[in-house]
N, C-alpha and C positions, 0 to 999 in steps of 0.2 A: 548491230553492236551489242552484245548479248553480254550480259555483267556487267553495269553500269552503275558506280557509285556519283552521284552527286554532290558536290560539297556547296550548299548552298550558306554563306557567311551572312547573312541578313546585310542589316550595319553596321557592323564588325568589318578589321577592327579600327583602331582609332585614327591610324596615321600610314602614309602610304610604306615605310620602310617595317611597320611590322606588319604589312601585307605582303610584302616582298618574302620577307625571311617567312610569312606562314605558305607562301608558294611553294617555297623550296623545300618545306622540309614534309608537304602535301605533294610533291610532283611525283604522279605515280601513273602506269599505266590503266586503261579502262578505270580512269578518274576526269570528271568534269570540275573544275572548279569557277565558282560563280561570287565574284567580288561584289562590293558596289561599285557603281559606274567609277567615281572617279578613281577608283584602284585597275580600271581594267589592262589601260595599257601597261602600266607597270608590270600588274603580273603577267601577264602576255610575253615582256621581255624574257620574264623569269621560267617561266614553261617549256621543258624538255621534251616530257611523256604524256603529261594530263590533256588536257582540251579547254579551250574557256567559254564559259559559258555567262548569259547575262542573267539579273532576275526580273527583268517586263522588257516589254519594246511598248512602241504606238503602233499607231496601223496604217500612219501615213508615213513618205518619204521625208515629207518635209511640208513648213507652214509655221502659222503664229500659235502656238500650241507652248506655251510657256509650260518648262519642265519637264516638258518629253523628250525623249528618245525614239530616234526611228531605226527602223530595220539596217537600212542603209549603213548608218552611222555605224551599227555594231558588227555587220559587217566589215567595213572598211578598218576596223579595231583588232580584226584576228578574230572575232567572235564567231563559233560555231552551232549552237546552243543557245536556246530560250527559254526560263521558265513565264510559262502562262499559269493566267488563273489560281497561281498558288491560295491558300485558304484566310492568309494575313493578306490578301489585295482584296480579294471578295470581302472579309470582315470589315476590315479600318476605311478600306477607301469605295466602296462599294462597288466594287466590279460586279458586273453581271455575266450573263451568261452570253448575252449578245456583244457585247465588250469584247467577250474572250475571244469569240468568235471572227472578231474583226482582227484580232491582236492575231490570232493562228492562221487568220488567211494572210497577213503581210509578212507573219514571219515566213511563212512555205513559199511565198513568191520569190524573198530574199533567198532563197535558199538558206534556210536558218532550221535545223533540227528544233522541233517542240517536246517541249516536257512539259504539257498538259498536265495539271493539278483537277482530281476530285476528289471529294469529298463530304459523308455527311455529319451533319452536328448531332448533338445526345439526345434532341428532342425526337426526330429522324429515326434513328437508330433505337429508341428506349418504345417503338411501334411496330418492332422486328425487323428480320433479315429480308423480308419482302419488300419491304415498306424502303430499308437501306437501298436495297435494290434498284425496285423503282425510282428511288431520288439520282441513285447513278446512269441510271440508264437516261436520265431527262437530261443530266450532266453534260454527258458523252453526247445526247441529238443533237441537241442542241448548241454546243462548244465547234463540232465540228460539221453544222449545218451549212451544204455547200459544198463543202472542201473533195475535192477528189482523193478522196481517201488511196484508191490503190496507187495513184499515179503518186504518193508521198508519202505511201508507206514506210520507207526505211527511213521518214525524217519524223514519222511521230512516236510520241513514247509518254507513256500515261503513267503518272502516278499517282496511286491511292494514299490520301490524307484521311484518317479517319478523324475529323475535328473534335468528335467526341472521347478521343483517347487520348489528345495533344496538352500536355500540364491540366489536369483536371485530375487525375488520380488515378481514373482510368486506364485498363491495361486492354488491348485489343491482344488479343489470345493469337496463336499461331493458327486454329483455324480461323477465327475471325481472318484473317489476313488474307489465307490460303482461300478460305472461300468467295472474298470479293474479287480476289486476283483472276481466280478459273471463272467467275460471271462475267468482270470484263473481257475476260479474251474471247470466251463463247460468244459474248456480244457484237464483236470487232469480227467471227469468225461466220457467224449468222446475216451479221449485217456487211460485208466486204469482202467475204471469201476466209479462207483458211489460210489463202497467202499472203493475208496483207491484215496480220495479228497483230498488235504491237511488243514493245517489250512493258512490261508493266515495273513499276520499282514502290518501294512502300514507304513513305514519311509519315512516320509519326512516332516523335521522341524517340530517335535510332540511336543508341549507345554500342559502345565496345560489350556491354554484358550483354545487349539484348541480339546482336548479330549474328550471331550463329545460329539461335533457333530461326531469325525470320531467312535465312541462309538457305535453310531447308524445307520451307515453304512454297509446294508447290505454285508452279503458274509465275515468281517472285523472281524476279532479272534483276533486282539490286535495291537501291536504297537513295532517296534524297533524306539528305544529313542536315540538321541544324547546327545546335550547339557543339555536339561532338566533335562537327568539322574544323573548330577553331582549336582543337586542342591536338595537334599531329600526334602524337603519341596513341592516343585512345585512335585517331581516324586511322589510324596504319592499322589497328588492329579490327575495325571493320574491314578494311580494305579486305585483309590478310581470309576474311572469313567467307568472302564468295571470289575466291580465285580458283579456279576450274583448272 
């Protein structure tokens, strides 16, 4: 699925009927939209063109695990789509790497495309691009340790979070961007063959201004959206920016 915008809504927004109407006026082709849980069915109702997507699962079917959600369940909701590992689960609730892990083998088993989150923080990054490197590549062993990569190929899909560009003032440059993009896929391409590359997408603080440069950023299949995505007018105009 190659152009893939994300609209990941955090929790946003307040009530389920202006989740409804931000469906509709987001319902776009080669768009995922990702509510909070209890908006899912609703917009699911609402979805013509998009895809719905969640933002966690657990790693089991089912059990006493107060406050999760299983694969199963989002399944059975129209759910196509996962985000793992995003960088506000790792921070606030401390996901790990083996966590994720467990989260991406149950999503694949559901049959649930992954949207795999990495990335690194300023401290990381301010010891160079090598060093950024290395921290993604322990990411990516790690995240997807186990997992039959070729056999789930066209259900994984990684995005680069660069933590240290996210509200901190910092801007990740279009090579920045372009450069971890082309590492991961040579990594996926090194490590799993050339056929079983993923699509990579870039989140971090994606705007209407900033979408066309990262548009044109080699290796770069689209974009998980935060803020922007709650505002359809500005998201139509990323949309508009990697339509092929």
């Amino acid at each position: 699925m190659n152009k893939i915008i994300v609209a990941n809504w955090k929790m946003n927004p307040m009530s389920i009927e202006e989740a409804a109407e931000l469906a509709r006026g987001t319902d776009m082709k080669k768009v995922v939209i990702v509510p909070p849980f209890p908006f899912l069915s609703r917009v699911k109702d609402v979805l013509k063109h998009a895809k719905l997507g969640a933002q966690d699962v657990f790693w089991t079917d089912s059990g006493a695990y107060t406050g999760e959600v299983s694969p199963m369940m989002l399944v059975k909701l129209g759910v196509k789509f996962v985000i793992v590992g995003h960088s506000e689960r790792r921070n606030y609730f401390h996901e790990t790497d083996e966590t994720v892990n467990k989260k991406i083998h149950a999503a694949l088993t559901a049959k649930l495309s992954v949207i795999f989150c990495v990335g690194e923080n300023k401290d990381v990054r301010k010891k160079g691009i090598r060093h950024a490197e290395e921290f993604i590549r322990h990411e990516l062993q790690r995240g997807l340790e186990s997992v039959a990569v070729p056999r789930h190929a066209k259900s994984i899909i990684v995005a680069y979070e660069p933590i240290w560009a996210i509200g901190t003032g910092d801007t990740a440059t279009p090579n920045d961007i372009e450069t971890m993009a082309m590492f991961i896929k040579e990594w996926f391409r090194k490590t799993f063959g050339a056929q079983n590359v993923p699509d990579v997408l870039y989140g971090g603080s994606v705007s209407g201004g900033s979408a066309h440069a990262i548009a044109k950023c080699g290796g770069i299949d689209g974009v998980l959206v935060g803020g922007a995505s709650l505002r359809a007018e500005e998201f139509k105009t990323i949309v508009q920016n990697f339509k092929v």
